[in-house]
N, CA, C and O atoms as a DFTB+ gen file, in Angstrom:
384 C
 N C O
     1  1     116.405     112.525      93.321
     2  2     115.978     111.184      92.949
     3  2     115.046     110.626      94.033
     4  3     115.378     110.530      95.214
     5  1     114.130     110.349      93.653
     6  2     113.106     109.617      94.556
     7  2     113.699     108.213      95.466
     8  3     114.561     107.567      94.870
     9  1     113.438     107.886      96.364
    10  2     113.830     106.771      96.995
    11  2     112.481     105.799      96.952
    12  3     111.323     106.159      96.736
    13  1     112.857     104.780      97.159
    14  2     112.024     103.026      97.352
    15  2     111.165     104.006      98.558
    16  3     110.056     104.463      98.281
    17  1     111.850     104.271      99.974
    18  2     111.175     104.455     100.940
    19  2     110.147     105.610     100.800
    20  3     109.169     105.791     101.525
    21  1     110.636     106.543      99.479
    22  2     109.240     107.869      99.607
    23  2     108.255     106.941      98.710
    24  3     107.096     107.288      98.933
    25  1     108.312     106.005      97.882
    26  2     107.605     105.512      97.318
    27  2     106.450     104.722      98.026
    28  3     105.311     104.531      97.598
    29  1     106.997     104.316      99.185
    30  2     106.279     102.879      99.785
    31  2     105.537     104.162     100.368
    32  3     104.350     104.281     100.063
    33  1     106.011     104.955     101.027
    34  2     105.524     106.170     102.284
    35  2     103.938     106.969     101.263
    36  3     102.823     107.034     101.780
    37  1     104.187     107.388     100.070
    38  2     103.308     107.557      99.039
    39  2     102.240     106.993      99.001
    40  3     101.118     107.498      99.060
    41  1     102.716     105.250      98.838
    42  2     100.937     105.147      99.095
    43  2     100.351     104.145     100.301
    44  3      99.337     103.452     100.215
    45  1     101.198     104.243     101.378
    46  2     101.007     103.293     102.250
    47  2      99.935     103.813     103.015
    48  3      99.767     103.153     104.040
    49  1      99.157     104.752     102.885
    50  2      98.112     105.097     103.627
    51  2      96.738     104.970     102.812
    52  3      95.641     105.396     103.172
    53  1      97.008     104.380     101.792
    54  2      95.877     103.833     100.645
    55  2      94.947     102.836     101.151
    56  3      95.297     101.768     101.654
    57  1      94.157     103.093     101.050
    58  2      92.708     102.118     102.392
    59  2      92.055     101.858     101.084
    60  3      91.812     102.612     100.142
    61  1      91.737     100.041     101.352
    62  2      90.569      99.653     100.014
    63  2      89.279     100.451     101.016
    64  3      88.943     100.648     102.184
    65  1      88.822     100.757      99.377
    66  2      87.219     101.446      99.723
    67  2      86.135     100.547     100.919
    68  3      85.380     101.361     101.450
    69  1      85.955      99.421     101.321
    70  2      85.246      99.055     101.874
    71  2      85.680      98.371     103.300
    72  3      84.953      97.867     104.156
    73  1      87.163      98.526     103.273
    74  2      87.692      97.371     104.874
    75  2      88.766      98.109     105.247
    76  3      89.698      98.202     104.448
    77  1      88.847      98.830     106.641
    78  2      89.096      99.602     106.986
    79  2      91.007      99.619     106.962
    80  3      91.543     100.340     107.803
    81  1      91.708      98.999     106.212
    82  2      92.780      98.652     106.312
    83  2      93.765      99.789     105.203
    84  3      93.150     100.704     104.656
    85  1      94.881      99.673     105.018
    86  2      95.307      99.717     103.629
    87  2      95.875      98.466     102.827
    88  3      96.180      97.329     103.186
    89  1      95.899      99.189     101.470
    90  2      95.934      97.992     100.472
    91  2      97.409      97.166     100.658
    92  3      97.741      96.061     100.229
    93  1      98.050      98.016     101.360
    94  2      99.465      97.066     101.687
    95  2      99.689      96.236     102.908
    96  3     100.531      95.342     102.992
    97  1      98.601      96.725     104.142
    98  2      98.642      96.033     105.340
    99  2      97.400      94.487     105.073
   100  3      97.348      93.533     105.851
   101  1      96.708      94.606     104.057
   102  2      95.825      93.561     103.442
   103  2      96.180      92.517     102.744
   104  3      95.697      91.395     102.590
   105  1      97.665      93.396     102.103
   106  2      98.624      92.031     101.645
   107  2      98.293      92.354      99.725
   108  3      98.916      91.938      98.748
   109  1      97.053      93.259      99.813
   110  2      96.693      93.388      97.976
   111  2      97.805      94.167      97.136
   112  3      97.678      94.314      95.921
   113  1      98.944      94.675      97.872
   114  2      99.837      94.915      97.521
   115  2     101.362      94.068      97.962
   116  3     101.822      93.909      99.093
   117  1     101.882      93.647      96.737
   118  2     102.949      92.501      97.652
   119  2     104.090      92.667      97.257
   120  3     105.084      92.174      97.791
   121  1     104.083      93.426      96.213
   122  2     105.565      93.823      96.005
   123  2     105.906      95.318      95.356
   124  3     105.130      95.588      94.439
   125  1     106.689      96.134      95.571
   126  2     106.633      97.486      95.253
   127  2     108.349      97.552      95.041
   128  3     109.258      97.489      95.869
   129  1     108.362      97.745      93.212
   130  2     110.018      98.111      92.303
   131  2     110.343      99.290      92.181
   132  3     109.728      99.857      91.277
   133  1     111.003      99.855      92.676
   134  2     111.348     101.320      92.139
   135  2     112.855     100.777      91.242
   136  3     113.769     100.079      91.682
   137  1     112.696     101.403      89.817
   138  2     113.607     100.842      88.881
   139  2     113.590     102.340      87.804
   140  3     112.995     102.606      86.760
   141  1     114.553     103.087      88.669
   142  2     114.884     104.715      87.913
   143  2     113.622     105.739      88.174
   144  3     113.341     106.168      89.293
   145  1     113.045     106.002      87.203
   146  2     111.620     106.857      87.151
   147  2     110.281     105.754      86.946
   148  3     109.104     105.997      86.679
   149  1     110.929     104.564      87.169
   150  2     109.494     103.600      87.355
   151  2     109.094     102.969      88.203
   152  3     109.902     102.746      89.105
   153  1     108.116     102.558      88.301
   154  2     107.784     101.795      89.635
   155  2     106.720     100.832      89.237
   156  3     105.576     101.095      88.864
   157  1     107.323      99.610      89.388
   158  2     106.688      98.344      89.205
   159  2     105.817      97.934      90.439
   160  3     106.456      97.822      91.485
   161  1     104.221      97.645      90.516
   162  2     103.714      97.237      91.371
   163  2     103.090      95.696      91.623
   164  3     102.006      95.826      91.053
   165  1     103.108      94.564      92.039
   166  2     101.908      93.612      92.239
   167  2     101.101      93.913      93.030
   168  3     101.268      94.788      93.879
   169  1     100.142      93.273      92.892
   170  2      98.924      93.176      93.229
   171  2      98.626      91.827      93.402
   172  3      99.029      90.916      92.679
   173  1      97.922      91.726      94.361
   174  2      98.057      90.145      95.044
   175  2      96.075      90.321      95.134
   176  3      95.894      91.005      96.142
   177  1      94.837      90.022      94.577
   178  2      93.983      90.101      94.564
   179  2      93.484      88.282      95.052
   180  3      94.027      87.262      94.626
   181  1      92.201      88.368      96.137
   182  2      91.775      87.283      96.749
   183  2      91.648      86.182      95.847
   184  3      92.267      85.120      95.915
   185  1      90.458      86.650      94.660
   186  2      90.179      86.044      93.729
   187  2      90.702      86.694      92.093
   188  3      91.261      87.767      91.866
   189  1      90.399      85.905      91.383
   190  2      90.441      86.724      90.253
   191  2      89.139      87.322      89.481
   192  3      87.978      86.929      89.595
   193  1      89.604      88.306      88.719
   194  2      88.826      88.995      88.375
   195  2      87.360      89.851      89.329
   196  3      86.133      89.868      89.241
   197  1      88.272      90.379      90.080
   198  2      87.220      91.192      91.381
   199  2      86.858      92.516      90.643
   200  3      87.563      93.326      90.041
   201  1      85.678      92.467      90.864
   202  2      85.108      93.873      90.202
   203  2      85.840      95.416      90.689
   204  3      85.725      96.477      90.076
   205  1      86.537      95.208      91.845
   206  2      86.957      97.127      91.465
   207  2      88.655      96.947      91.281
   208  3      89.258      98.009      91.440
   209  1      89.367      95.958      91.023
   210  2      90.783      95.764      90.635
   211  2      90.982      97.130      89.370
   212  3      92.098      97.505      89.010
   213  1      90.050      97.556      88.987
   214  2      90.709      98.919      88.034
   215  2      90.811      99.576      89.457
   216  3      91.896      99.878      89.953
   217  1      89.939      99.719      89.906
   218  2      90.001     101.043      91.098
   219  2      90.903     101.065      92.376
   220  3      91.454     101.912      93.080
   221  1      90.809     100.085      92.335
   222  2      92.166      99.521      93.396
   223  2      93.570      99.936      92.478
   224  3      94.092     101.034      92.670
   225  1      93.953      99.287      91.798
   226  2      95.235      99.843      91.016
   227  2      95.457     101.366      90.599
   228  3      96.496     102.016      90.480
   229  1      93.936     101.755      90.394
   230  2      94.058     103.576      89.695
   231  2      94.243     104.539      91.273
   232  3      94.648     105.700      91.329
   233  1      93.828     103.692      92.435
   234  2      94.319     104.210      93.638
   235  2      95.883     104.223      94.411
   236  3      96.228     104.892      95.386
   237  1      96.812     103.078      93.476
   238  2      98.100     103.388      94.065
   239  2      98.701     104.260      92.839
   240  3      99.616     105.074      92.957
   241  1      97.945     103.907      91.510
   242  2      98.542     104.633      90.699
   243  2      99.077     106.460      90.451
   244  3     100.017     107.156      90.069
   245  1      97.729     106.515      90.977
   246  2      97.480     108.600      91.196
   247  2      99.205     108.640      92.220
   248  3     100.324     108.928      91.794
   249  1      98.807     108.258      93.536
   250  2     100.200     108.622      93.961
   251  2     101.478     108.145      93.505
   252  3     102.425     108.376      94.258
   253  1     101.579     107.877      93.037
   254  2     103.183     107.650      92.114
   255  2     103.460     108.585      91.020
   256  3     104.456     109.243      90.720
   257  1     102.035     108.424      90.400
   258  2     102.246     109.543      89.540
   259  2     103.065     111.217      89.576
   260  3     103.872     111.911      88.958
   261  1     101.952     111.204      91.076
   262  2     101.704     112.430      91.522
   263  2     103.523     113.043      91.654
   264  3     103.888     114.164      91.299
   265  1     104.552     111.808      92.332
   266  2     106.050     111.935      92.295
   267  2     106.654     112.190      91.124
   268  3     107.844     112.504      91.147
   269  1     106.105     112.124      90.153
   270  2     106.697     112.400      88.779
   271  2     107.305     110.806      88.094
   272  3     108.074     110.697      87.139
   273  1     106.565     109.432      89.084
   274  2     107.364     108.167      88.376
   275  2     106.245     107.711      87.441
   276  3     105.076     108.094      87.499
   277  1     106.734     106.889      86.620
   278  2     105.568     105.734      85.612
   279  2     105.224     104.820      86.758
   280  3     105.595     104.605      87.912
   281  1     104.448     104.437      85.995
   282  2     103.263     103.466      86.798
   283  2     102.945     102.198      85.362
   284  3     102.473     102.380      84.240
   285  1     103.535     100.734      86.162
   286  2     103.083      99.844      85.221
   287  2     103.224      98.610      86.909
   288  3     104.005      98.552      87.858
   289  1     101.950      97.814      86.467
   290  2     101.950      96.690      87.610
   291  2     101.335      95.635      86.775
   292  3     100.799      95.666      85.667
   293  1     101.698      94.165      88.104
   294  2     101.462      92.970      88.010
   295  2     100.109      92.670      88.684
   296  3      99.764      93.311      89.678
   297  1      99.376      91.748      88.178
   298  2      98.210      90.992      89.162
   299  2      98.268      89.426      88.917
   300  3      98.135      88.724      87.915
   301  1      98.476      89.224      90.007
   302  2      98.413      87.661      90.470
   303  2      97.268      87.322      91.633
   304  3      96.815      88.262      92.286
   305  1      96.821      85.994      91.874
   306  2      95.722      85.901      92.634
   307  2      96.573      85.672      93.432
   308  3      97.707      85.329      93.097
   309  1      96.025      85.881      95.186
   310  2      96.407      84.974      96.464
   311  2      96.680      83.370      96.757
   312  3      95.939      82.413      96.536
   313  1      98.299      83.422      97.459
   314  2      97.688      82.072      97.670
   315  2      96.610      81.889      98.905
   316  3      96.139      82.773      99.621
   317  1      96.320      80.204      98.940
   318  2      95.690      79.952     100.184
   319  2      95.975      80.711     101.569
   320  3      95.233      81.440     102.228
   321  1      97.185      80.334     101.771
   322  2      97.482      81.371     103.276
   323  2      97.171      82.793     102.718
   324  3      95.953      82.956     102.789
   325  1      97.591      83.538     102.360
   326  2      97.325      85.088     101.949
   327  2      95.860      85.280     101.846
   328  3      95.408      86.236     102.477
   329  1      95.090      84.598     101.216
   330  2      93.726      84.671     101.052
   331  2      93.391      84.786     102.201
   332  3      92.793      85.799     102.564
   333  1      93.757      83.557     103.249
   334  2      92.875      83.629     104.404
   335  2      93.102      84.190     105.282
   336  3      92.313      84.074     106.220
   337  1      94.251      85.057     105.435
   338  2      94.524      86.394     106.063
   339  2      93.826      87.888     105.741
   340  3      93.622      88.797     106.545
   341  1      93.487      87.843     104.113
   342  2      92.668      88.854     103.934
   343  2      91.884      88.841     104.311
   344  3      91.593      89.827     104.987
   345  1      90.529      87.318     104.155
   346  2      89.590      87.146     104.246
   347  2      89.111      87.495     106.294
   348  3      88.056      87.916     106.769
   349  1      90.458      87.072     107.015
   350  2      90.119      87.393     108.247
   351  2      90.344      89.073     108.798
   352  3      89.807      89.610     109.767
   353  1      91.200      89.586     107.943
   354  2      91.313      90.818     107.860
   355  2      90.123      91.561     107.717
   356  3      89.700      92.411     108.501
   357  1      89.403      91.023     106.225
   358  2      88.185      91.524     105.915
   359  2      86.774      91.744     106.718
   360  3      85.958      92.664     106.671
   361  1      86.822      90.443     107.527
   362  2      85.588      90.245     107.846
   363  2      85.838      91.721     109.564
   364  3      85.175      92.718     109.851
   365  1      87.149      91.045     110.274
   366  2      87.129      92.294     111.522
   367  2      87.623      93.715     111.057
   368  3      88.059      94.501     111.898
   369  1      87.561      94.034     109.788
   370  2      87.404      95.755     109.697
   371  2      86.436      95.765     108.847
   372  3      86.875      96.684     108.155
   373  1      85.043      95.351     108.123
   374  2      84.566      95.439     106.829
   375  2      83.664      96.880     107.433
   376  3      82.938      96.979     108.422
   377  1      84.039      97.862     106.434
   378  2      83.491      99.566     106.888
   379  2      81.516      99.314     106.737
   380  3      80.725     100.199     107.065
   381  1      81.142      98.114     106.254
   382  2      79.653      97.926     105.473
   383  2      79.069      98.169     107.281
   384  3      77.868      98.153     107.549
């Protein structure tokens, strides 16, 4: 049986494509369910509707998969504080 902790370990080395971080130390990931063979994800995105939120999600998705669990997640926007932690996150690693 898979554990919560191989799950988090799975994709905690997942870096958004452009800021040198991963998507869980950025905060774009905020909550992670392991519930049997599934795994429920949020997604905590700055704004809404950001152009690579498929690609961001199809990037924690592959590794879960890859464990043999389902893959179904949440997206909610940031609040104010969270935002402006990304946003300072963003600007001192941006890979551009």
């Amino acid at each position: 049986m898979i554990t919560q902790t191989e799950v988090e370990n799975a994709i905690s080395n997942v870096e958004h494509p452009a800021i040198n971080h991963s998507l869980i130390k950025l905060g774009i990931i905020s909550n992670i369910l392991l519930l049997g063979k599934k795994v429920i994800v949020e997604f905590a995105f700055p704004f809404p509707n950001i152009p690579i939120a498929d690609k961001l999600i199809g990037s924690i998705e592959k590794p879960i998969k890859n464990l043999g669990l389902s893959f179904e997640h949440n997206v909610r926007t940031m609040n104010d504080q969270e935002r402006s932690k990304f946003l300072q996150m963003e600007t001192d690693a941006w890979k551009g």
